[in-house]
C-alpha positions, 0 to 999 in steps of 0.5 A, a space after each residue: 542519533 537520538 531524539 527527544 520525545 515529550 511525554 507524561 511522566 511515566 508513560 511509555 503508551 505515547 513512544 514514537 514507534 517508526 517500524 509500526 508506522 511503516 507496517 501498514 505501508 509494507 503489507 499493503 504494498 506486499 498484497 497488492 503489489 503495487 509499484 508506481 512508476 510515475 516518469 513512464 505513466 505506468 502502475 504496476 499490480 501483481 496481487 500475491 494470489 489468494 489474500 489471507 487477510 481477505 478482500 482488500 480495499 486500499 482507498 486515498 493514496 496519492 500518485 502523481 498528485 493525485 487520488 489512487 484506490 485499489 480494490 482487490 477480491 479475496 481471489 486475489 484478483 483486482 476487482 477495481 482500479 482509480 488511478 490519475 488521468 494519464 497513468 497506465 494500470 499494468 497487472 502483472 501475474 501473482 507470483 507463485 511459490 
């Protein structure tokens, strides 16, 4: 299917690009893990280990409707969890190759 897109004529800076959206999602989900399952109030983290990136701060994701922030040390360990009232943090142990 294609779409359309207005731009300045000859600028290709401004082409809508999907995969680099997503991007930012998929790494952070791969470092820190995180898989919600909201009907079971649960949150599971499973940090990779060591972050190559160095500490990460994941702030103003919403789950269940509301504001979900995530601190993890350059260890690899969470350093600090807010999740909504009701949902359950589960951190799993970093999976080692």
């Amino acid at each position: 299917m294609q779409y359309l897109v207005a731009r300045p004529r000859g600028s290709r800076a401004l082409t809508p690009e999907s995969w680099s959206a997503a991007s930012a999602i998929a790494l952070m989900t791969a470092l820190t893990g995180l898989e919600p399952d909201v009907p079971a109030s649960r949150l599971h983290l499973r940090p990779t280990g060591p972050l190559p990136v160095g500490a990460l701060t994941v702030t103003g994701l919403t789950i269940a409707g509301e504001r979900l922030d995530v601190a993890i040390g350059t260890d690899g360990r969470i350093e600090s969890v807010s999740v909504p009232r009701g949902l359950i943090v589960e951190e799993l142990a970093a999976l080692r190759s």
